[in-house]
N, C-alpha and C positions, 0 to 999 in steps of 0.2 A: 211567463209570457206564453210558452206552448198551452198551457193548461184554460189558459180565456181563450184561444183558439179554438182548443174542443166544446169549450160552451158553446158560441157562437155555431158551430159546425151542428152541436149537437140539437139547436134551435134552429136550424134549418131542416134536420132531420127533421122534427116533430111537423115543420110546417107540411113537409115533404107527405108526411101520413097522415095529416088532413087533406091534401090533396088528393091523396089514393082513395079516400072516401067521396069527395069528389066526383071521380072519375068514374062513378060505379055504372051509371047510364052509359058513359064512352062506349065507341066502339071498339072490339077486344083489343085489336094490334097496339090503338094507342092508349088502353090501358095499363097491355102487358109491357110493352114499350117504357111506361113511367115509373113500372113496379121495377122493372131491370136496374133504372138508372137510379131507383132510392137502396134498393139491397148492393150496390156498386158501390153509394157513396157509404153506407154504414157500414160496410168492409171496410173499406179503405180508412175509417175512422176508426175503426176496432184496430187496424195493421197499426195506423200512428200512434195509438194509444200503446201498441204493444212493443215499438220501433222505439218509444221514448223511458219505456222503462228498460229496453236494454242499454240503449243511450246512457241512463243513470245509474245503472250500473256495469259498466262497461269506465265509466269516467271514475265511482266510486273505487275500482280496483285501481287504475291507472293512477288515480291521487296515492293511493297504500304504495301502488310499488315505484311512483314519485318517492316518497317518504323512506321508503326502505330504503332505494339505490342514492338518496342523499344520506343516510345515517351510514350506508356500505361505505357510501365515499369519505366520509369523515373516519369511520376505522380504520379504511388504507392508509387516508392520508396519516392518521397519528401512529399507525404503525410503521409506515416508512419513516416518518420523523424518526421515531424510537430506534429504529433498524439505522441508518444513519448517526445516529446520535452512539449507537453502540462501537457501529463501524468504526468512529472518530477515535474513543476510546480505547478501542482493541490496538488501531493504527499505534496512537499514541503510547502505546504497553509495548508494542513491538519493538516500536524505535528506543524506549527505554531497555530493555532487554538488550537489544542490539547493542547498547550502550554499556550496558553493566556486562555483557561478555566482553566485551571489551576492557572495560575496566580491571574487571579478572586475570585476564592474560598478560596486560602490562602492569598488571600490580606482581603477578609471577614471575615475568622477566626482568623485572628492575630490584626482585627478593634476591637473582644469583650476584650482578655486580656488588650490589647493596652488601651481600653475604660476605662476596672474598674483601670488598673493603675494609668490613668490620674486622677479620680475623689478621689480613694485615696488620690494621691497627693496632689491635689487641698482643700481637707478637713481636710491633716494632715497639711499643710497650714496656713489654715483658723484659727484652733487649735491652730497654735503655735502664732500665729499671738495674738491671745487673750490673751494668754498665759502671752507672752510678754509684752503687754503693763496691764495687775493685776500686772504685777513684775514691772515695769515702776511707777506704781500709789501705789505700798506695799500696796495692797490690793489680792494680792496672799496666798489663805489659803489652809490646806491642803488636804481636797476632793476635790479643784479645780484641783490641782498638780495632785492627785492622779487619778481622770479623765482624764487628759492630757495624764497619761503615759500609762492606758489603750489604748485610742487612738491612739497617735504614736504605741503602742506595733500592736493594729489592722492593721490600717494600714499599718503600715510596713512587717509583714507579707502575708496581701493581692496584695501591690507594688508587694512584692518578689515574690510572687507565681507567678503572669500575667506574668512577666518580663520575668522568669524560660521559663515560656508556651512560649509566644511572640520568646523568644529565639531558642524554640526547634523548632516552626512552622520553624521559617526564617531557619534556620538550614538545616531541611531535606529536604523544596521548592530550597535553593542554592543548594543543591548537587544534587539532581534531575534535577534544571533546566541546571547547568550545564554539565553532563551527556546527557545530551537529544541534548542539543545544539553541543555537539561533539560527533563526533567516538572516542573517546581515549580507548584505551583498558589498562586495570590494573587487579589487582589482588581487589577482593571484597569480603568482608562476604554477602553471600544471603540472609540471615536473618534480617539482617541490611538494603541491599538498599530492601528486599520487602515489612520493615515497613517506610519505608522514602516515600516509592512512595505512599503506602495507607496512610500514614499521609497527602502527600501532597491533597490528592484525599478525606479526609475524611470530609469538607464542604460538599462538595456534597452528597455522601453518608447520613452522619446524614441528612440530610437536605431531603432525601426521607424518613429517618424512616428505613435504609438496618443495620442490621450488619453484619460486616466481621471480619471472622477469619482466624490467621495464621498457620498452623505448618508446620514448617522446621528443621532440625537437626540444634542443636548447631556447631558453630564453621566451619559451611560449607562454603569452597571459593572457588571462579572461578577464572579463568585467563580467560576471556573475554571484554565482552563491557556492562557494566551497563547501559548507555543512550539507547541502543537500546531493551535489557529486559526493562529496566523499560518505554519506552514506547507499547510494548507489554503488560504488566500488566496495564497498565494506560485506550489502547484503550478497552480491555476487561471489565474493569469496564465501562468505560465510555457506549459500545455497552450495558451493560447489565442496564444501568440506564435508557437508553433512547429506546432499545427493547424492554428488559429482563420481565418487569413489565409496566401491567396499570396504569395511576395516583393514587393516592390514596393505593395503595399495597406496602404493604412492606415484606423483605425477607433476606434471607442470601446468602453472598457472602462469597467464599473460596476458599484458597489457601492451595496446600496439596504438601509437594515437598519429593520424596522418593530417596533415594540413588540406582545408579545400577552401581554397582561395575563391571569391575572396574573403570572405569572412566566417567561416564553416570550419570545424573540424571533425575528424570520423577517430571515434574510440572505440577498438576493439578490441572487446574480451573473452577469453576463451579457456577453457581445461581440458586436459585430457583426459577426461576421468571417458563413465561407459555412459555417458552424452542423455536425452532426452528421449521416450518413446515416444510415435508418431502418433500416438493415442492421446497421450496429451500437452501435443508439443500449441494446437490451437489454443489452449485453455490455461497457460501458462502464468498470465497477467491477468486472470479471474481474481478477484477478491472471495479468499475463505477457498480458493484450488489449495491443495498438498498432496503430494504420496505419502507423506509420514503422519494421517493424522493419529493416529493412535501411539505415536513416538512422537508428542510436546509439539510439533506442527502445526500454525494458525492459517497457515496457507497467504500470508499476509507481505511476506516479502517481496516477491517481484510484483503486487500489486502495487508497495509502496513506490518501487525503482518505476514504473511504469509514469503513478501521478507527477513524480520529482523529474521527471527527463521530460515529461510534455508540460508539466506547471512553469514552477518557479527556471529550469534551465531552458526552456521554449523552444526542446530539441523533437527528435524523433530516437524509438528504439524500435529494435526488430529482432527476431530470434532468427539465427542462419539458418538456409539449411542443413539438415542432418547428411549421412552418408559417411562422412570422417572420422566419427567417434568423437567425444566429446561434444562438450554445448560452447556455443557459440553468439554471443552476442553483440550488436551493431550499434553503437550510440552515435548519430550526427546533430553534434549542438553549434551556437553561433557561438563566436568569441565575445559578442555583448550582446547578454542574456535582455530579451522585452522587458 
């Protein structure tokens, strides 16, 4: 379109310099007068000519880096996919870790009752074994008897005791790990799964020398999701065994759950270990933050505790302030979860 323009322009010209031939008799002023106004317009027709190919290439660059900032934007986006798509994975590795530590320490505290049961057994056994054959040979008198029954009597109540324990351990590790392993949402006593989740967590703990204490109101229930609290309660321990305190220190762990009526409750947890630097007490709930990364660290735990208190529990959490020692954290979830 622009380019029939400059014909037409440039057929005006020409007529324009037939006229100047013209004009030769004129008188100067309006001859010079006509010459002004034909070198005026063939400037201005040289500027458009030159105005239109910066134009086309001015538009030819902006298509390329059209082109470019759409193939940039397709790398972002697939690299966020991918970067996301890792995140999920990494998550999902974490929670299984968090899982099989677990598994470990209550497959180690259920190896001690497990143990004195079996040697019981094996000595009440042995006992009757003897037993039997002085009754075999009527050579069975009665302090022998009456030592037998002592024994079995020991024994049998030391079987029963581990067994009791052995039972309670397996007990609260299957309801935790199954919890943890699903989203199910049900109605729960709080009291109940946050001594299931610290029994299941309590190898480990004894095992630093920590004690932990609970209080919760009697008879307190949710209608939410136990697997995702309890492991929220689980990575908190876990950050405070492996932050919380130096080797060799030991300290108190606790859980403090208040009612806020009407429908709210506030779970506070805290350690006395040597608490959180102010340097990175903002960047806490970062996905892929640790102090430890060069000590097995994914930085991935209280990012998990962060999505599960504001996701599937539809709470809030918050890190306390510092000054007291130790860390400090504030969970306020509903008693039925959105």
């Amino acid at each position: 379109m622009s380019f029939d323009l400059f014909d037409a322009e440039e057929k005006v010209l020409e007529q324009a310099e037939s006229l100047r031939g013209l004009l030769a008799e004129t008188p100067p002023p309006l001859r010079q007068g006509v010459e002004l106004l034909i070198e005026a317009f063939g400037r201005s027709i040289r500027e458009q000519r030159r105005l239109v190919k910066v134009s086309d290439r001015l538009q030819a660059q902006l298509a390329s880096l059209n082109h470019e900032l759409t193939r940039r934007r397709a790398e972002a986006e697939q690299a966020l996919s991918d970067l996301e798509d890792a995140q999920d994975s990494l998550i999902q590795a974490e929670k299984l870790a968090s899982l099989g530590a677990l598994v470990g320490g209550v497959a180690h505290e259920i190896n001690t009752p497990v143990g004195i049961a079996l040697s019981c057994a094996s000595h009440l056994a042995d006992s009757t074994q003897g037993i039997r054959a002085a009754y075999a040979a009527d050579a069975l008198d009665a302090d022998q008897f009456e030592h037998y029954l002592d024994t079995a009597g020991d024994s049998s109540a030391l079987i029963l005791a581990n067994c009791r324990r052995a039972a309670e351990l397996i007990g609260s590790f299957k309801q935790v790990a199954v919890d943890r392993a699903s989203s199910e949402r049900r109605r729960f006593d709080l009291g109940a799964s946050l001594r299931e989740t610290l029994a299941s967590l309590g190898p480990q703990v004894r095992q630093a020398g920590h004690t932990v204490s609970i209080t919760c109101p009697a008879d307190l229930r949710l209608d939410s999701h136990p697997g995702a609290l309890s492991q929220v309660i689980g990575n908190f321990v876990i950050n405070s065994l492996i932050h919380g305190f130096d080797p060799g220190q030991t300290g108190q762990l606790s859980l403090t759950v208040t009612e806020l009526p009407p429908d709210h409750l506030r779970i506070i947890y805290s350690d006395s270990g040597k608490g959180i630097p102010d340097a990175d007490r903002g960047r806490v709930f970062d996905p892929f933050f640790t102090t430890r990364r060069g000590s097995g660290g994914s930085g991935l735990g209280l990012h998990i505790v962060y999505n599960l208190v504001t996701g599937p529990l539809g709470g809030t959490i918050a890190l306390a302030p510092g000054g007291t020692g130790g860390a400090t954290f504030v969970l306020t979830l509903p008693l039925r979860a959105p």
